[in-house]
N, C-alpha and C positions, 0 to 999 in steps of 0.2 A: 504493500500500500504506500501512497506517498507521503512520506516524510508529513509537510509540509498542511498537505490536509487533515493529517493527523492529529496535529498541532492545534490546526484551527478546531478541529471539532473538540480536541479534550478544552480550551481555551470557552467555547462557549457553553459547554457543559461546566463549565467550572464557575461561570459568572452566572448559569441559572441556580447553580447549589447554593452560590452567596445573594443570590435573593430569595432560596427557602432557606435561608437562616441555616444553612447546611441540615437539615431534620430529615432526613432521610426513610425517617417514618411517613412524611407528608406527600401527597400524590404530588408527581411532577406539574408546573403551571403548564399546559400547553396554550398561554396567552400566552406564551413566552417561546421566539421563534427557536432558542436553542434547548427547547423542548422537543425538537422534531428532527430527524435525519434527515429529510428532505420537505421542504415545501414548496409550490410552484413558484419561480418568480413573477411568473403571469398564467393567469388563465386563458389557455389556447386551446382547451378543447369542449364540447360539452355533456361531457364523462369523464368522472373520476375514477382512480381505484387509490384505496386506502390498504396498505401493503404491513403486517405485521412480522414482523424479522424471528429469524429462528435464532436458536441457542448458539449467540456467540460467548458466551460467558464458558468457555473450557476447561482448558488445562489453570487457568487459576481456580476454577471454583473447586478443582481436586486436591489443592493442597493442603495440606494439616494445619487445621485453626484459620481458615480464609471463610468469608460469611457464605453461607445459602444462596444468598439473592447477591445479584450483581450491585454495585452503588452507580449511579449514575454518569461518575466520573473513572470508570474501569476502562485503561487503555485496550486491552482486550476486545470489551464489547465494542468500544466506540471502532475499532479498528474491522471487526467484525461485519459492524451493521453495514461499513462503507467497498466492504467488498460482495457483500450480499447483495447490495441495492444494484452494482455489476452483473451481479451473474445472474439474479434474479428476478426482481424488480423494473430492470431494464424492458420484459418483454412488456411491460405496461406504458413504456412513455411514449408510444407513437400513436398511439389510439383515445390515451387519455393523460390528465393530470395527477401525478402520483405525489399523494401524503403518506410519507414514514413517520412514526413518532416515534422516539426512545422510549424504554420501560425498561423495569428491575426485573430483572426476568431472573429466570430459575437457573441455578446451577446444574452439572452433572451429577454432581453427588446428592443433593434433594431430588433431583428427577427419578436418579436409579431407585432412592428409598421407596417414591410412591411406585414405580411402576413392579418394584419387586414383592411390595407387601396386599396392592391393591388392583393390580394388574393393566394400571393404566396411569398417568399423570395427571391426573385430574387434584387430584391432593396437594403437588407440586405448584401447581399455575392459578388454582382458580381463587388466593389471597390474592398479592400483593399485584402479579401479572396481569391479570382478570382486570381486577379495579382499577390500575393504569390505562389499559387498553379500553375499557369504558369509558375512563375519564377522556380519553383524546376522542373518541367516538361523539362523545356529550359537545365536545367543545368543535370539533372537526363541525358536525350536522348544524350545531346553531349557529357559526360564525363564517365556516370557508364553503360549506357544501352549497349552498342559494339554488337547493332544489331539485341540484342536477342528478341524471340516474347514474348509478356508482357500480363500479366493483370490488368487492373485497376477497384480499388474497394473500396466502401466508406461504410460510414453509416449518416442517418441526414445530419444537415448542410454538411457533406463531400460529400454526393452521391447528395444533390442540387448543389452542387460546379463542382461535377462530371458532371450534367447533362449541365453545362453552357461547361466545358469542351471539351465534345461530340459533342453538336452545335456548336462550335465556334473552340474551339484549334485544334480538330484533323480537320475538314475540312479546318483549314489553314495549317496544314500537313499530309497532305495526307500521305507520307513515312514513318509517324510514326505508323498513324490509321491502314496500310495496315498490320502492323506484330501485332495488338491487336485480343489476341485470344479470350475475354471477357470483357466486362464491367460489373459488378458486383456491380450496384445502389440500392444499399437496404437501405428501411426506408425514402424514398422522392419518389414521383412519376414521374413516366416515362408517356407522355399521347399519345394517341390519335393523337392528334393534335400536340404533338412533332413530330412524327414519319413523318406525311405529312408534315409540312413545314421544314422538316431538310432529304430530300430524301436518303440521305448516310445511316441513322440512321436504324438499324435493332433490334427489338424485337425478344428475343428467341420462337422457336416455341416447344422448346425438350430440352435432356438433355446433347446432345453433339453437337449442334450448334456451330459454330466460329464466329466469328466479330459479336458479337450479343450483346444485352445491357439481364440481368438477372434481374428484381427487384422484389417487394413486400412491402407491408407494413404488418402487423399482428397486430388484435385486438380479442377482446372477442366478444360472441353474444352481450353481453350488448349495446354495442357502434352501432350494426347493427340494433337490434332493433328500437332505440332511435335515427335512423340515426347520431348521431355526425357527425360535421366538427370537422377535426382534423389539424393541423401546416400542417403536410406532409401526405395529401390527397388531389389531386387536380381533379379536372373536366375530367373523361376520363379517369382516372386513370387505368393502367394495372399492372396487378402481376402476373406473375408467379408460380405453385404451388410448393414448394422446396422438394416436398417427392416424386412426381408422376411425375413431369415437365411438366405439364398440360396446358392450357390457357383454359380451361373447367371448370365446376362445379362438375368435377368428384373429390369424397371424398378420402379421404388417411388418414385410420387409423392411428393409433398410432405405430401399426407393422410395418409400412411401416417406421418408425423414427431409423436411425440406431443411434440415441444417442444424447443428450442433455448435454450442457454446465453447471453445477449448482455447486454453493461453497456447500461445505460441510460444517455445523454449525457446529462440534464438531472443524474440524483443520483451518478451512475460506480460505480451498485450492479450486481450481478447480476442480471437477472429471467428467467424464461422466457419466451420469446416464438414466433409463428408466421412465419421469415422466406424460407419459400421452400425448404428444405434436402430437395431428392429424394440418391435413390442409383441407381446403375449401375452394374457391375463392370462393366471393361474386359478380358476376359478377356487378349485379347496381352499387358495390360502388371502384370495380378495388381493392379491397384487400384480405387475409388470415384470415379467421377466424379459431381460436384454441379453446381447451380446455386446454392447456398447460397451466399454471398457471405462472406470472407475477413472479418475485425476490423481495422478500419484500424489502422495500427502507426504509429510514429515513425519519419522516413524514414532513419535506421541501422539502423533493425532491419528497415524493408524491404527494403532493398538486401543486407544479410544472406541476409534469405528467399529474394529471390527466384537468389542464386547457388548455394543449398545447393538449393532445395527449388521451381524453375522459376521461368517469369512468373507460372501459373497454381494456385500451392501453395494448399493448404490443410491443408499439416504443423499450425502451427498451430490447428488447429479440428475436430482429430480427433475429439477426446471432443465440444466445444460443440455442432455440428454437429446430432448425434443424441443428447444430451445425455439426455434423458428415456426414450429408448427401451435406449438402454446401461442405467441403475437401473431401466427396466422386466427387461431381460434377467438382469441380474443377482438380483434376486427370484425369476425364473421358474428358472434352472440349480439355486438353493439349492433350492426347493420339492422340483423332482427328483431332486437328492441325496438329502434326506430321506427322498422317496417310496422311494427305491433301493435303503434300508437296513432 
């Protein structure tokens, strides 16, 4: 990441902490622009999506006597959010205005407690993460939103955060739920048995559906073979296919990929590239199986990976994956909204 913006983000995170009195108990102001990772400098489009960042709080939140919750001013997260909003988030800015807001989000170590004791993270996120993530929602809808139809969309802990969201926020606002043209939960599972007891809640069935939730998780045959349990695969789990827009075991080559996210080793830019990335639903286990090949990591953050998320993960590389056909899909749900109204 560079230097330099690094800087500037710990710098404006530092000067929001010193106007909450540094209280760290206190929800972030998001009246306050260095409350947010990104916000538009103009409105150019008329769709938004409000983008909830996954678990960059890592390898510090694993070490002996470091807090739960990330602080606001964790070089880490901050370092995190700004490579996420890259690989991420990016397939949102051409179709619409993208809001990121920072929040205390969950460490590694509080994640693996809940999902090991209660078989999901839900225990983990829905204090401190939850009531952030609302709070910028509260403040997002009343001041930046002016009405427009939105979409909201996460990764990891952000699309579990999303899913408490779904069930809880939008059915206590309904005026808001009714102008969401997608929710876009990828890398946490959507189940089964969310869908029944939250009746509002709709799974996509295609590729230009509205008011519908999109998700997925992507692993290697390794992990299917060997059945792994993984952090963010639960009981029921459904995915969606991102190449074909399937809920079937119908296959989709690698042709069908119109382009993947990958850093280039010579310049360590982003480019899009053709590397191979088909899709599968596995139906027994509700996910993506690929041949797309994983972004080699640092061997901490491998050995991370591969305890949360199998041998064979591809948590990270949900969005990269199918990178081009996600801002294809996203284009095409918008169109349909329109057409709709």
């Amino acid at each position: 990441m560079n230097k330099k913006i690094l800087a500037l983000s710990i710098l404006a995170v530092m000067a929001f902490t010193m106007t909450a009195c540094a209280g760290e108990e206190k929800t972030p102001d998001y009246s306050q622009k260095s409350s947010w990772c990104r916000l538009p400098e103009s409105i150019t489009k008329d769709v938004d999506t409000f983008y909830i960042n996954s678990t960059a709080y890592i390898v510090g939140s694993l070490a002996e006597g470091t807090p739960e919750y990330a602080t606001l001013d964790n070089e880490e997260m901050l370092a995190g959010f700004e490579e996420e909003y890259t690989a991420h988030a990016t397939v949102y800015e051409d179709s619409t205005n993208v809001f990121m807001p920072y929040y205390r989000q969950a460490g590694m170590r509080v994640m693996k407690k809940s999902w090991l004791e209660t078989g999901d993270v839900d225990s983990a996120i829905s204090g401190m993460p939850y009531n952030d993530i609302t709070a910028a929602l509260d403040y997002y809808f009343k001041n930046y939103n002016e009405g427009r139809p939105f979409i909201i969309a996460g990764h990891s802990q952000g699309s579990a955060i999303l899913r408490l969201v779904l069930k809880k926020y939008f059915k206590e606002h309904p005026e808001y739920y009714s102008r969401m043209i997608a929710a876009y939960a990828i890398g946490y599972s959507i189940t089964k048995d969310d869908l029944k007891a939250y009746p509002h809640l709709k799974f996509a069935t295609g590729e230009t559906d509205t008011g519908v939730i999109i998700s997925w998780n992507t692993e290697g045959k390794k992990n299917v073979e060997e059945n792994i349990k993984t952090a963010v695969l639960l009981p029921g789990a459904i995915s969606i296919n991102p190449l074909n827009w399937k809920l079937d075991n119908t296959y989709a080559p690698a042709s069908e990929n119109l382009g993947s996210l990958v850093k280039n080793e010579k310049t360590g830019e982003s480019e899009i590239a053709d590397i191979g990335a088909d899709a599968q639903i596995v139906l027994s286990r509700g996910t993506i199986v690929t041949n797309g090949k994983a972004d080699p990591m640092p061997e901490d953050l491998a050995k991370i990976a591969a305890e949360y998320f199998g041998p064979d993960g591809r948590h990270d590389n949900d969005y990269t994956l199918f990178y081009n056909n996600i801002k294809a899909n996203v284009a095409k749900r918008i169109a349909a909204y329109k057409a709709s109204k």
